[in-house]
C-alpha positions in Angstrom: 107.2 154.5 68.8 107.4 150.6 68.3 110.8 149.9 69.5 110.7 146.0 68.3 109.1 146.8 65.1 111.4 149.5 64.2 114.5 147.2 65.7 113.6 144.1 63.7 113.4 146.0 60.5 116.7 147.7 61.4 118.2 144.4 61.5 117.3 142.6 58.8 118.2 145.9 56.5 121.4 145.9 58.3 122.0 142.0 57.5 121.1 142.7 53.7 123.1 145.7 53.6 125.9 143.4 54.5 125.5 141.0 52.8 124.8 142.3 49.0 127.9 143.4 47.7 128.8 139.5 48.2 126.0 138.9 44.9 126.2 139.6 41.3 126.6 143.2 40.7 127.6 143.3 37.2 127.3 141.6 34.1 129.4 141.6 31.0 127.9 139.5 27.6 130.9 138.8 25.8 130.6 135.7 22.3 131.8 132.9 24.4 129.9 133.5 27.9 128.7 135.7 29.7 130.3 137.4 32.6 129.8 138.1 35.6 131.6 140.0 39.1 130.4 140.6 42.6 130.8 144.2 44.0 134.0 143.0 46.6 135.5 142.2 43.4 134.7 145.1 41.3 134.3 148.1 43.3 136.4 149.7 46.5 133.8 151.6 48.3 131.5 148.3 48.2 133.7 146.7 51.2 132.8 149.7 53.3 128.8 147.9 53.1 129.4 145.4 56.0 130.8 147.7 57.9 127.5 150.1 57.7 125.2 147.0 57.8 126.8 145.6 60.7 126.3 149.9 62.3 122.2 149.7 61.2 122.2 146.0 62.7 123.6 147.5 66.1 121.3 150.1 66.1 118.4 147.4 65.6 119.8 145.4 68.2 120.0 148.1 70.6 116.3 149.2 70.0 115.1 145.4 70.3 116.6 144.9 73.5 116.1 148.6 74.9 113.6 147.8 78.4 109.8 149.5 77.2 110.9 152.5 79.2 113.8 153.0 77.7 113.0 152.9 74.0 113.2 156.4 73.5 116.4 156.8 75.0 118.0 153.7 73.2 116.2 155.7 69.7 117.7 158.6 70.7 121.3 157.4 69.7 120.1 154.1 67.6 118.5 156.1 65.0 120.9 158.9 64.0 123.2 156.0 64.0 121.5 153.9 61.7 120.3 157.2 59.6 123.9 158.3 59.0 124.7 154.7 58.4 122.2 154.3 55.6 122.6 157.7 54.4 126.4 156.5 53.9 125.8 153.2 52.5 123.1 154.8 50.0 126.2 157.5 48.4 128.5 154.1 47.7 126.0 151.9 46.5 124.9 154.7 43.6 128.2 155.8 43.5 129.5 152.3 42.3 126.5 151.4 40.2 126.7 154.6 38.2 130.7 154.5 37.7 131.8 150.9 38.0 135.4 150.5 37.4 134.7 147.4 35.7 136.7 146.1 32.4 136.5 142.6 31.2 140.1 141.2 31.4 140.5 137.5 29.5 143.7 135.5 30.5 145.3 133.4 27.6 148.5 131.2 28.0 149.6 133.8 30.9 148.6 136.9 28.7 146.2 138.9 30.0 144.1 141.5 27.6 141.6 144.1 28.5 138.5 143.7 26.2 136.0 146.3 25.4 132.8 145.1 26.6 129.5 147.0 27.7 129.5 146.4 31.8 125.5 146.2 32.9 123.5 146.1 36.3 123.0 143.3 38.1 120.0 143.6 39.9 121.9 143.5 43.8 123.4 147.0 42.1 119.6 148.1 42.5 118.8 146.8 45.8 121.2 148.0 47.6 120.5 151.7 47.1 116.8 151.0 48.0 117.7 148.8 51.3 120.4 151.7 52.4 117.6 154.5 51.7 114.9 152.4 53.6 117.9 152.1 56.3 118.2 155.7 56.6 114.9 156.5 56.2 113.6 154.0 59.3 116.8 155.4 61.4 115.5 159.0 61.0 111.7 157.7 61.6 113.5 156.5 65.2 115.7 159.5 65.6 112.2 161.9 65.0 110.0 159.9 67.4 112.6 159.7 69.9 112.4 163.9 69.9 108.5 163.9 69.9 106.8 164.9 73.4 
């Protein structure tokens, strides 16, 4: 196993992980402009994202400054860790980009009004499913080789 390969791309999945709910996630075209929310603002389960990317950049960490004799032991936790944590991440992110909770609200004099309005992807509402699966998928590369004989 490459212990600083496999840390390095731990952490900078974990950072991205972390930090895309902060971008566009979804789009509404309405006549006068269109309109736009990040997924903090829009969806729940997208403030959980930090939380797991800041869990795959630990495990990262740990594996980048585990001692060359040690890797496999540092793998041994650092992996399931940052599997579970992407594995986690990955449910939310598809979980709020197939049901966002998202209506367009326009504020007038004080009144506010729901408006129908198609919501659409952004495209951060597709990355992030692809950087939590590539999380989980480099955490149980780590947690497999740190089994092997």
């Amino acid at each position: 196993m490459i212990a600083r390969a496999t840390g390095a791309a731990l952490v900078l999945l974990g950072a991205a992980l972390a930090g895309l709910p902060a971008l566009t996630w979804f789009t509404a075209p309405t006549e006068a402009a269109p309109t736009d929310t990040n997924g903090f603002a829009a969806s729940g389960q997208l403030w959980l994202l930090p939380v797991l990317g800041a869990l795959v950049v630990a495990s990262g960490v740990g594996l980048l400054a585990s001692r060359p004799g040690r890797a496999r032991a540092v793998a041994s936790w650092a992996g399931p860790l940052a599997f579970a944590a992407g594995l986690i991440a990955l449910g939310f992110a598809v979980w709020a980009g197939l049901d966002p909770s998202v209506t367009l609200r326009v504020a007038v004099d004080g009144v506010t009004e729901s408006v129908p309005a198609p919501v659409d992807l952004a495209p951060a509402a597709f990355a992030a499913p692809v950087v939590a699966g590539l999380a989980a998928l480099v955490g149980a590369g780590a947690a497999w080789a740190s089994r092997r004989q």
